[in-house]
C-alpha positions as CSV (number, residue, x, y, z in Angstrom):
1,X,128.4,118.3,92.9
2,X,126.6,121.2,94.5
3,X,127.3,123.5,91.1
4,X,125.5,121.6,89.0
5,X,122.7,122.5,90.9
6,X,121.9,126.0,89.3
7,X,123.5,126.3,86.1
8,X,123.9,130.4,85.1
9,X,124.2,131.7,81.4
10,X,126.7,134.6,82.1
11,X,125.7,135.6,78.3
12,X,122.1,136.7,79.1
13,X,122.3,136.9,83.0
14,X,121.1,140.9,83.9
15,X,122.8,140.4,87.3
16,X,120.1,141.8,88.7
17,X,120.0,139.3,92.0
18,X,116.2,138.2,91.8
19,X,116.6,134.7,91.7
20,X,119.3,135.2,95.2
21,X,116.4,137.6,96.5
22,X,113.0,135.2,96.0
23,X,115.1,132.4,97.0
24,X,112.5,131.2,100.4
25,X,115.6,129.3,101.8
26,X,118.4,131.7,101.3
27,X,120.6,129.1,98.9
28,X,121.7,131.4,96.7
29,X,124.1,134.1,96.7
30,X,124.9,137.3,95.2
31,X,126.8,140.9,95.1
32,X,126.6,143.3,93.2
33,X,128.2,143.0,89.7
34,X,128.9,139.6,90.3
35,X,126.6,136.2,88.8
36,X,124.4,134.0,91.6
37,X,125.5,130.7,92.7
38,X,124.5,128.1,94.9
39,X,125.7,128.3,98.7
40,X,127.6,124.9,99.0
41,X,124.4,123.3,101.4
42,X,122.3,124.2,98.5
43,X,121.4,120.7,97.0
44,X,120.3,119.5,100.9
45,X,118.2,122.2,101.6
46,X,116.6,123.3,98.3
47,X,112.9,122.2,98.0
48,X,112.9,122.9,94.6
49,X,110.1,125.2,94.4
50,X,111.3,126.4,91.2
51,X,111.0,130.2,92.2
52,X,114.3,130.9,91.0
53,X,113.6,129.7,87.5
54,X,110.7,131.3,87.5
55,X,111.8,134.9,88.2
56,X,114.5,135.6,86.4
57,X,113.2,137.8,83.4
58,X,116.0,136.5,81.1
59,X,115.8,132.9,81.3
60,X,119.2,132.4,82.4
61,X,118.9,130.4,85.6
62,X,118.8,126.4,85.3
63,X,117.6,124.2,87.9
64,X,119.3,121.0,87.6
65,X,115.5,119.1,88.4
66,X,113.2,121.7,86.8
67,X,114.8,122.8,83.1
68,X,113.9,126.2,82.3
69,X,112.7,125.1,78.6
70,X,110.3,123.1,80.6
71,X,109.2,125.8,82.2
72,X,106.4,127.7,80.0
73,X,106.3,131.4,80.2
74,X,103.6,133.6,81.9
75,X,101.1,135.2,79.1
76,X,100.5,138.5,80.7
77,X,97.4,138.8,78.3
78,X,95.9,136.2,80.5
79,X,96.0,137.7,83.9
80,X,92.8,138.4,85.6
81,X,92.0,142.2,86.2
82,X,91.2,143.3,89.7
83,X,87.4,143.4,89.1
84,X,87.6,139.6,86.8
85,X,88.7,138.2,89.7
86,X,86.7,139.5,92.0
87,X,83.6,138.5,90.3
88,X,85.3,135.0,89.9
89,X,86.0,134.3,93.6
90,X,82.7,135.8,94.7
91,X,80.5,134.1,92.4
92,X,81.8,130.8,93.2
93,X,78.5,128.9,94.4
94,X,78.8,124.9,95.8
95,X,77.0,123.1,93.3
96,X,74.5,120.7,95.1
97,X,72.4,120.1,91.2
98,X,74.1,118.2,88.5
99,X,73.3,117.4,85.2
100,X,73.1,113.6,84.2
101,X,76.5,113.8,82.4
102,X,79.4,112.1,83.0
103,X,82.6,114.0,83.1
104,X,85.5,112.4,81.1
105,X,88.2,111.0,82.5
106,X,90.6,113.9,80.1
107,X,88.8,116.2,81.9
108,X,89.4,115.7,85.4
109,X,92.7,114.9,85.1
110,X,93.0,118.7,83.5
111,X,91.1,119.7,86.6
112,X,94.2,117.7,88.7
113,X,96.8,118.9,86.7
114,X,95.7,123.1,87.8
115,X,95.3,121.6,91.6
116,X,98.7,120.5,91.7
117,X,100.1,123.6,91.5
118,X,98.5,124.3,95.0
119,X,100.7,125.2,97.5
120,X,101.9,122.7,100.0
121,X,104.0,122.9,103.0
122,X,108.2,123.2,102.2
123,X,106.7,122.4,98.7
124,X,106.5,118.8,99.8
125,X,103.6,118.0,97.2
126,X,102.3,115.4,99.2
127,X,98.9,114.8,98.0
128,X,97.9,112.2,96.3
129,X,94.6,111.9,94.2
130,X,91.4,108.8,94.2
131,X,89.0,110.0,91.3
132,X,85.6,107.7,91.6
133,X,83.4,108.0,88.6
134,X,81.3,105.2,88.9
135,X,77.3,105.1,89.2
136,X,77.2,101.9,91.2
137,X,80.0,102.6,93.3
138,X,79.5,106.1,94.3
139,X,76.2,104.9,95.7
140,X,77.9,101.9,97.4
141,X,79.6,105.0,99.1
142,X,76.8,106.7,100.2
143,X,75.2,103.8,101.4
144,X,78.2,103.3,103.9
145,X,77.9,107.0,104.8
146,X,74.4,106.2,105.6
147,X,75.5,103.8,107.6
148,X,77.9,105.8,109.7
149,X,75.2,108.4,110.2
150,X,72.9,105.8,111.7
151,X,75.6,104.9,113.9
152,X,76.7,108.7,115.2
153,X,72.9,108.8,115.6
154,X,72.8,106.0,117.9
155,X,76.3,106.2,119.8
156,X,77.0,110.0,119.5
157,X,73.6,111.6,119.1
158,X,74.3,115.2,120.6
159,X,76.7,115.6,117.7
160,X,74.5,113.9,115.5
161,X,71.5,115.8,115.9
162,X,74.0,119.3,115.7
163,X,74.5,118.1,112.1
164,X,71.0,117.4,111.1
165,X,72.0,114.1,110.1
166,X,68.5,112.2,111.5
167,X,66.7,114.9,108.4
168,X,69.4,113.8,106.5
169,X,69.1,110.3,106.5
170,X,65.1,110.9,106.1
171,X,65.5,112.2,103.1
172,X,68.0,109.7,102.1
173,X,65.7,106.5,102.9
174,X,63.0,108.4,100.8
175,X,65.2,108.6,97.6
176,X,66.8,111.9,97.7
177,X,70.7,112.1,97.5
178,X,71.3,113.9,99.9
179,X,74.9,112.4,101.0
180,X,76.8,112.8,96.9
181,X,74.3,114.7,95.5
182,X,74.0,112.3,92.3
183,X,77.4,113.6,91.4
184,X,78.9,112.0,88.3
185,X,82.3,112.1,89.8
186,X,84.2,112.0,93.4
187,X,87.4,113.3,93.4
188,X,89.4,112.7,96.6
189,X,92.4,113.9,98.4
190,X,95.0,111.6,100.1
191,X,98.2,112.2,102.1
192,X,100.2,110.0,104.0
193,X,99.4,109.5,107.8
194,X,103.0,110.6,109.3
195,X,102.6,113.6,107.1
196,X,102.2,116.7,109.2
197,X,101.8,119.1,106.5
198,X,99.2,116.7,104.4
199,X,95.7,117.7,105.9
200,X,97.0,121.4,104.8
201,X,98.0,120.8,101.8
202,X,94.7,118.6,100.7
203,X,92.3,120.9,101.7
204,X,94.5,123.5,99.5
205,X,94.6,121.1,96.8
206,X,91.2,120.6,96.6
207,X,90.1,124.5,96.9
208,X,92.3,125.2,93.5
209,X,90.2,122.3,92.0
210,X,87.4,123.7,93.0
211,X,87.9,127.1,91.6
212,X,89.7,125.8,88.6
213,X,86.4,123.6,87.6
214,X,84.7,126.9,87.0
215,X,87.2,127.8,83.7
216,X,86.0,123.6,82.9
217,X,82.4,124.3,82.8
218,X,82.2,122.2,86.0
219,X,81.0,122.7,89.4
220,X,81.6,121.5,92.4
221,X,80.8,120.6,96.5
222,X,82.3,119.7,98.9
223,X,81.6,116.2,99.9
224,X,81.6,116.9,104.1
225,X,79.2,113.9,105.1
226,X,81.6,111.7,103.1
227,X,85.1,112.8,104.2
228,X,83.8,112.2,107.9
229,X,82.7,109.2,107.3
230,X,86.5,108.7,105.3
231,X,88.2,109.6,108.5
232,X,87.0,107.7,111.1
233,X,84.1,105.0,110.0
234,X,86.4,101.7,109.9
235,X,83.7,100.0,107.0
236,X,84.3,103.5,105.3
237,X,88.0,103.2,105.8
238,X,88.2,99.5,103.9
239,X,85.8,100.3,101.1
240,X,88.0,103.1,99.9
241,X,91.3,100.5,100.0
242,X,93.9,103.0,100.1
243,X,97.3,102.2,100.5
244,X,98.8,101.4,103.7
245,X,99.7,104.4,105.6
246,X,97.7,106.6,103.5
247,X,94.2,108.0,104.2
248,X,91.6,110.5,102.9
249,X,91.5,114.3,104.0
250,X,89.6,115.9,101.9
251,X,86.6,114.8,99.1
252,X,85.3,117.2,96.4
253,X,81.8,116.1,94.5
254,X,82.8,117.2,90.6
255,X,79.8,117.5,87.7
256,X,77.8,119.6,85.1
257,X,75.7,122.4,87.4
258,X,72.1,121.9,86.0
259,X,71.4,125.6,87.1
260,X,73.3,129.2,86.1
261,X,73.3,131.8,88.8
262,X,72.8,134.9,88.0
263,X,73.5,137.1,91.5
264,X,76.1,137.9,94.2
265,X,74.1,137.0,97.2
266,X,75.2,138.7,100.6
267,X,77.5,137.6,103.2
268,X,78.0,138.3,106.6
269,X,80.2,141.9,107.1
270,X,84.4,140.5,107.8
271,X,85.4,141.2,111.7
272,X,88.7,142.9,111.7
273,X,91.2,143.4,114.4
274,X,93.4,145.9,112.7
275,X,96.7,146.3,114.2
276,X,98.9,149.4,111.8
């Protein structure tokens, strides 16, 4: 069974050994003026990160789980220059001001559909996604992070005090949203507890939504009082009702930025050890 794995057009295949050479886990071989194949392990250990398919210039390779015709060309015309993206990662700004507009539902899960194409340890793909777009109950939410903040004030204030939450939750109890920002929407990454590479993979995840927003019109945050809370508050922990064995790592605040920036402000000169 382990052929039908890869499936090889001999027709159109350059032999050229790419797919056997990207390969991260070595399941393919190949010499010279010969066609690839499949090692006979191949089906156990592939993680079917689709590398193989995508290389190969000729479209000859087939995955058995990830059909090449599924598989949409890259439009060169579309790649970013080396100053485009520059200007894109430096101008990325966390968005703390949101227009009162809701965001659809079509458009955040366009927004998902870019993150999951994060990377995520032995392309396990682990996270899982809790999108909250509603008024009442993203304020429900805040209230409860409130809540927490009073308590880390009380039982842990040292730490407490380090993170400014006592100004916080002054500005809070005098109207100002200062916990979700009046954010129209919460988006939240998930991974299952016995999940080693899951805290990676969500805080990946949600750093390709972030950026990918941008291209949407959105902006976004992230939502740090909020994913404490998530990860240790037990009244936190049962308001969110996620499965069982699952739990949050990771909460991005998604919306319309009321404000355009117009500068690259400055940031702190990189400390290199170079070792060449």
């Amino acid at each position: 069974m382990y052929l039908d794995l890869l499936t090889i057009d001999q027709k159109t295949c350059n032999q050229d050994g790419l797919c056997a050479a990207v390969c991260p886990v070595g399941l393919i071989e190949f010499k010279k003026g010969s066609f690839p194949g499949p090692i006979k392990e191949a089906d156990e250990l592939c993680i079917r990160c689709g590398h193989c398919v995508a290389v190969c210039p000729s479209g000859s390779l087939n995955h058995r789980d990830m059909d090449v015709a599924a598989c949409p060309p890259l439009q060169k015309e579309l790649r970013l220059s080396s100053s485009q993206c520059e200007q894109f990662l430096k101008s990325r700004r966390s968005i703390r001001t949101y227009k009162k507009k809701s965001v659809t539902k079509e458009t955040l899960e366009n927004l998902i559909d870019i993150a999951r194409y994060a990377p995520s340890g032995h392309n396990s793909q682990g996270v899982e996604w809790l999108v909250i777009a509603q008024k009442k109950e993203l304020h429900r939410l805040a209230c409860i992070v409130a809540d927490w903040m009073r308590f880390m004030l009380e039982k842990m204030p040292e730490f407490a005090l380090g993170m400014h939450m006592d100004r916080t939750l002054d500005r809070w109890e005098q109207g100002v949203d200062v916990i979700l920002r009046g954010a129209p929407a919460l988006v939240i990454a998930c991974g299952q507890q016995d999940d080693r590479t899951a805290p990676a993979s969500c805080t990946i995840a949600l750093t390709y939504l972030e950026l990918a927003a941008i291209g949407l019109g959105l902006g976004c945050c992230w939502a740090g009082y909020f994913n404490a809370a998530a990860s240790s508050y037990p009244q936190m922990k049962k308001a969110l009702t996620l499965s069982d064995g699952h739990q949050s790592l990771g909460a991005m605040m998604v919306g319309y930025p009321k404000f355009e920036y117009q500068r690259l402000p400055q940031r702190k000169s990189p400390e290199i050890t170079w070792r060449l």
